[in-house]
N, C-alpha and C positions, 0 to 999 in steps of 0.2 A: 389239384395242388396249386397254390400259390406262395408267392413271398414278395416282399416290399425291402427291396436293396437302393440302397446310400451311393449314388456318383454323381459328380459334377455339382456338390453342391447340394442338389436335387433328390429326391424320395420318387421310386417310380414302385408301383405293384404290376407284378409282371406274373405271368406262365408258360408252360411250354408252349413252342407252337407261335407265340405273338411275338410279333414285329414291333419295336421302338424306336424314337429317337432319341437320341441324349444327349452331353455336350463332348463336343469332338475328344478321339482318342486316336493316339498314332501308333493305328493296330492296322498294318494291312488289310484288302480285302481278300475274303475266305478266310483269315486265320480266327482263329477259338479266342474267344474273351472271357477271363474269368472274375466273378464279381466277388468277393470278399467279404465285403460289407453289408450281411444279412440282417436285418431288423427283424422281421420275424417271417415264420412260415409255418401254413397252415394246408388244410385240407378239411373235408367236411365232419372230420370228427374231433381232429386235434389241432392246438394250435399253437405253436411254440413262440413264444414273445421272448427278445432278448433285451439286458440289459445294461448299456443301450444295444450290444453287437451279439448273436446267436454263437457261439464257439465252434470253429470246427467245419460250420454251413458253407457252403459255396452256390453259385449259379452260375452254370455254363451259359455261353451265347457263341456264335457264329456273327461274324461283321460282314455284312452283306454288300452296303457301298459306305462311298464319303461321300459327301456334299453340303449345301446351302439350305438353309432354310428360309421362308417367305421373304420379299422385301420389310420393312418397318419404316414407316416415315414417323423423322421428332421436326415437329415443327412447333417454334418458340415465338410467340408475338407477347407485344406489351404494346396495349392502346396510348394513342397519343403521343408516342415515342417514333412515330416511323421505324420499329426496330422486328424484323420479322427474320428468321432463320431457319431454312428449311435444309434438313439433314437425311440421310438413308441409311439402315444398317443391316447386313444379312451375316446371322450367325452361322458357323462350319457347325454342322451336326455329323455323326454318324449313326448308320440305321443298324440295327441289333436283330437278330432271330435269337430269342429265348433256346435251349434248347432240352436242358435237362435242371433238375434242383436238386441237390443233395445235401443231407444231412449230418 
């Protein structure tokens, strides 16, 4: 069983069992998250497409930690200008356990 649920913006295809990251949420660690916003969910015979949102659908998760993700360097140059700008930026993510999908 799978589904492709809508947070932060973002489209992730998730299933039981797997680990995510996604954009920060101020959900404690250990507490239950639940996602809402189902696009669709399938399994190998059927395949339920919403439109745009499936009614009713939900997906559980577990919030395992908070943290940071990778550094990102934005470095800006413009030749001939002597103009060079070197910046750093690391996003808060939180990491998800899929846990159950219900219909």
């Amino acid at each position: 069983m799978l589904a492709v649920i809508k947070t932060g913006g973002k489209q992730y295809k998730v299933a039981p069992g797997q680990k995510i990251k996604i954009e920060k949420l101020d959900i404690p660690e250990g507490e239950v998250v639940t996602f809402d916003e189902v696009l669709l969910i399938g399994d190998d015979k059927i395949v339920d497409i919403g439109s745009p949102l499936i009614e009713g659908a939900k997906v559980l998760g577990r919030v395992i930690k908070q943290g940071r993700g990778e550094k990102l360097v934005i470095f800006k140059f413009k030749p001939k200008k002597r103009y060079k700008v070197k910046k750093g930026h690391r996003q808060y993510l939180t990491e998800v356990e899929i846990t159950d999908i219900k219909n």
